[in-house]
C-alpha positions in Angstrom: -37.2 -27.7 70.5 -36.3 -24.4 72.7 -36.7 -21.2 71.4 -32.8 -20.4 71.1 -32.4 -23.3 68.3 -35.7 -22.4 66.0 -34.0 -18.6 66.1 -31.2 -19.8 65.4 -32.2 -21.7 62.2 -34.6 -19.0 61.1 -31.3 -16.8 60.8 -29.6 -20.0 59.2 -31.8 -19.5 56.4 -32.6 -15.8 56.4 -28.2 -16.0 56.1 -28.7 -18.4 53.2 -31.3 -16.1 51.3 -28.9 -12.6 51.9 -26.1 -14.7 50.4 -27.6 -16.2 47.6 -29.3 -12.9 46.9 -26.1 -11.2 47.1 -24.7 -13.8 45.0 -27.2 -13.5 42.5 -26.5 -9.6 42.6 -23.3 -10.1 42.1 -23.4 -12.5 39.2 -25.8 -9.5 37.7 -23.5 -7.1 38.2 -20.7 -8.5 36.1 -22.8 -9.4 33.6 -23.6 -6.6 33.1 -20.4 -4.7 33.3 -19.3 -7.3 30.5 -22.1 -6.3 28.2 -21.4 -2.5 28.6 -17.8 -3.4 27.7 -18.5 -5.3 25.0 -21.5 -2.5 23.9 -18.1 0.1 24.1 -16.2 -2.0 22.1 -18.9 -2.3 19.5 -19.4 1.2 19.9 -15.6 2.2 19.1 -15.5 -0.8 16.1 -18.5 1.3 14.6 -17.2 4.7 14.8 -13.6 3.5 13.7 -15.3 1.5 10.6 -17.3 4.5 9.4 -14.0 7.1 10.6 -11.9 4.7 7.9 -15.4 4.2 5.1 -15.8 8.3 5.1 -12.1 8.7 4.6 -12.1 6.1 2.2 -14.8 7.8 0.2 -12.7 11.2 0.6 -9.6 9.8 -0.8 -11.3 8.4 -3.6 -13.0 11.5 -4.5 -9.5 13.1 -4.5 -7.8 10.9 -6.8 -10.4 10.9 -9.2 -10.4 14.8 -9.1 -6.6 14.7 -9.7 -6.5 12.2 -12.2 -9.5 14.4 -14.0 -7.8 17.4 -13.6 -4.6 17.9 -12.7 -3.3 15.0 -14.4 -5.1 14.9 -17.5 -3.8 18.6 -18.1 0.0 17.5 -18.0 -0.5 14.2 -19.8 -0.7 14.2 -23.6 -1.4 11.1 -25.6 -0.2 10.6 -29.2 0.6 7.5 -31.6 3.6 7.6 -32.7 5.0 6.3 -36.5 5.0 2.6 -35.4 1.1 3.5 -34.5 2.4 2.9 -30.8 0.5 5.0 -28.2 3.3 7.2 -26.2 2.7 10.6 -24.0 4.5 13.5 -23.2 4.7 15.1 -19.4 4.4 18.5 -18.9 7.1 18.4 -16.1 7.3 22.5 -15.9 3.1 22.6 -14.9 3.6 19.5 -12.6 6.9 21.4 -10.7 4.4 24.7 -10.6 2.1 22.6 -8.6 4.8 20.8 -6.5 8.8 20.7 -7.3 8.7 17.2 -5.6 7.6 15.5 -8.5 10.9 13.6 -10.2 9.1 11.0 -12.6 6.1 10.2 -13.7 4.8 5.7 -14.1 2.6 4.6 -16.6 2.1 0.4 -16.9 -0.1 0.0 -20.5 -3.5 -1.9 -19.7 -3.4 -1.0 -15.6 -4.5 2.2 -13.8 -0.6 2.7 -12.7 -0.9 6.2 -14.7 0.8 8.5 -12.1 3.5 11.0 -11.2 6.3 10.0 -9.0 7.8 12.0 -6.3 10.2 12.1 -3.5 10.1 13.5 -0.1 12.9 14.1 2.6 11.7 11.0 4.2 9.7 7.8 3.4 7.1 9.0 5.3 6.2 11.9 3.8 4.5 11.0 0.9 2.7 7.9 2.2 -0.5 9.7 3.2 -0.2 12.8 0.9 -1.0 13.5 -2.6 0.7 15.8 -5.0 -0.6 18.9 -3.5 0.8 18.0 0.2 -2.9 17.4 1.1 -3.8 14.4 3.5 -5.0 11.8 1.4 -5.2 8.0 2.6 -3.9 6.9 -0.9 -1.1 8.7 -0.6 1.4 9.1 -3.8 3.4 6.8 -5.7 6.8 7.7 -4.3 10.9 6.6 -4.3 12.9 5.9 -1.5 14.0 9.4 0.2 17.8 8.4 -0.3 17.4 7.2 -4.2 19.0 9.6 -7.3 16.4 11.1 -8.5 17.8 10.6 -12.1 17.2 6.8 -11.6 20.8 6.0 -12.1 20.7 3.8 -9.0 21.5 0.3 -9.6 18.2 -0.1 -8.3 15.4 2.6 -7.8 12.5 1.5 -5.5 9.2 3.0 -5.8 6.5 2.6 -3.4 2.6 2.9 -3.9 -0.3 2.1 -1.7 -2.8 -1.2 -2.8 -6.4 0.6 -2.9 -9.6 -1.7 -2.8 -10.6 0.8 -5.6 -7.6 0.0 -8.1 -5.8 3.0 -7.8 -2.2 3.4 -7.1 -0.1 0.2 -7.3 -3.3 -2.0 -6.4 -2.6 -4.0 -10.4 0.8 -5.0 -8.6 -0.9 -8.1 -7.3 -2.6 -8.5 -10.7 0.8 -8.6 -12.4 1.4 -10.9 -9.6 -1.5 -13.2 -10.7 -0.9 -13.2 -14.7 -3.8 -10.9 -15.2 -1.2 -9.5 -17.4 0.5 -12.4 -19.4 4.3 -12.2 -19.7 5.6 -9.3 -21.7 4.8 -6.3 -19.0 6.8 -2.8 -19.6 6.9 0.0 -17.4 7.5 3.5 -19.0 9.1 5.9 -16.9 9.4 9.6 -17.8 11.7 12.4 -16.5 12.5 15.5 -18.3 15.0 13.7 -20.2 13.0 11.7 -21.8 11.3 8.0 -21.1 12.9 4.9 -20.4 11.4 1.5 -20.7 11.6 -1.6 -18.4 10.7 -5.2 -18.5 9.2 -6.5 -15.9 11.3 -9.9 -15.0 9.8 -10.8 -11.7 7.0 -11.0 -9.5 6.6 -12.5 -6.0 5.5 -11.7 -2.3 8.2 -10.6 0.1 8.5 -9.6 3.3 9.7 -6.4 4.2 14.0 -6.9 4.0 16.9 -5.3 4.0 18.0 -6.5 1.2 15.0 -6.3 -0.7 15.6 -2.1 -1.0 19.2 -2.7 -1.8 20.5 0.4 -4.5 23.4 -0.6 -5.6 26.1 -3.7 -6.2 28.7 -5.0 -7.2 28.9 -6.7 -10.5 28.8 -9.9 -8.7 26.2 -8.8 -6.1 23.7 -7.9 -9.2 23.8 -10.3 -11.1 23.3 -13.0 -8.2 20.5 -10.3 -7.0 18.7 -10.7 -10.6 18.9 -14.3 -11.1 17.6 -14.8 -7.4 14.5 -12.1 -8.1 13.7 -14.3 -11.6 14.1 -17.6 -9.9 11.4 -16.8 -7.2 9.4 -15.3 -9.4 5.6 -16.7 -9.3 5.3 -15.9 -13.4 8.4 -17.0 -15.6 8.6 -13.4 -17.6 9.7 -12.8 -21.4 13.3 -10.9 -20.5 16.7 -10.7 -21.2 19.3 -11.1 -18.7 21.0 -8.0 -19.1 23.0 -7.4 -15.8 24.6 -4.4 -17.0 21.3 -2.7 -16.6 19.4 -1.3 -14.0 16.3 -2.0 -12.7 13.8 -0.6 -10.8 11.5 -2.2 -8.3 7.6 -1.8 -7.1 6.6 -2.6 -3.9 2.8 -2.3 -2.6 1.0 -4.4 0.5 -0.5 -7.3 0.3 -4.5 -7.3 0.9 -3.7 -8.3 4.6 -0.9 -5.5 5.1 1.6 -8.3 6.3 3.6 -9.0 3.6 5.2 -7.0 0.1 4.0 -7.7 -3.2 7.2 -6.7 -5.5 7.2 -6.4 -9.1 10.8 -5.7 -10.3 11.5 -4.7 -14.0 14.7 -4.4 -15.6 15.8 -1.5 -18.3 15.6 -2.1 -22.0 
């Protein structure tokens, strides 16, 4: 064997070593770029998660202090001479506070205890509370173009599910017969309070159709008897399509769909 062909398989193999090293090297190098991504990722999913936990915890403090406060001030609760338990809303401290305010929701046996307001969009009142502070809850609100007197063929108010079971989270218990059959909803205005019957309860996506306002005669009363034939629960109600009705909408616990509870006026 000459000398040109041993040096020339020493290099063979010195070749062969280089390239697997530099294979190996390689192979290390994007391993380890995927574990710093996936160590960012992590990173981000952490600070996110405790981001949303602390705001959590901040909005719930602020409900609780409104409900204590605020709310308990302008709420008064009396029997009345059928021993029924009503309550009066002082509307002229809640406009002091914020002239927003239209209504105010109470469903007996729920937490759905709340003012209602309206902004100049849809928007505005999904992330604020009744002072126009940021609040993740948000504030039981009606669509921006409703009348604000509720004389709407169909009023639509919005709230927010909470994990804690504030704001329209009992929705999906109405949903789920946590509350039998005979549900009414009491709204107050300045006028005086109105009560509804709730006749439906189902999950929806979001539709067009679903925030209609007004009909015609034909147009409601094919809109009612749909809503109480796709109901999950079969309600104790009167189909009564000269009156109005009003309808609750709140997210699912996914945030894909529209849990809608839709009363109609005694």
């Amino acid at each position: 064997m000459n000398e040109n062909n041993v040096n020339s398989r020493m290099q063979d193999k010195e070749n062969k070593y280089v390239g697997s090293r530099s294979r190996k090297n390689r192979a290390k190098k994007r391993k380890n770029r995927i574990m710093n991504i996936v160590l960012v990722i992590l990173i981000v999913v952490f600070i996110y998660s405790t981001y949303q936990v602390i705001m959590w915890l901040i909005s719930d403090r602020q409900t609780k202090e409104l409900e204590q406060g605020l709310f308990s001030n302008v709420v008064k609760e009396e029997n009345n001479e059928d021993n029924e338990e009503t309550i009066t809303i002082d509307f002229e401290k809640l406009e002091e506070v914020n002239k927003d305010v239209i209504a105010w929701i109470k469903i007996e046996g729920t937490y759905i205890n709340y003012p209602i307001m309206q902004g100049e969009t849809d928007e505005y009142y999904l992330r604020k509370d009744i002072n126009k502070k940021y609040n993740i809850a948000g504030s039981i609100f009606v669509d921006a173009s409703t009348k604000s007197d509720f004389s709407d063929d169909n009023t639509v108010i919005y709230g927010h599910n909470m994990k804690n079971g504030r704001m329209f989270s009992n929705l999906l218990d109405i949903y789920n017969g946590k509350y039998g059959k005979d549900i009414y909803v009491e709204i107050y205005t300045k006028e005086g309070m109105n009560k509804y019957k709730v006749m439906a309860s189902y999950i929806e996506k979001p539709t067009l159709p679903l925030i209609q306002k007004n009909f015609t005669d034909e147009e409601k009363e094919n809109y009612i008897n749909n809503a109480i034939e796709k109901s999950k629960i079969e309600f104790n109600c009167n189909r009564d399509f000269s009156k109005s009705i009003i309808t609750l909408i709140t997210c699912d616990t996914i945030n894909t769909k529209r849990v809608v509870v839709q009363a109609i006026k005694e």
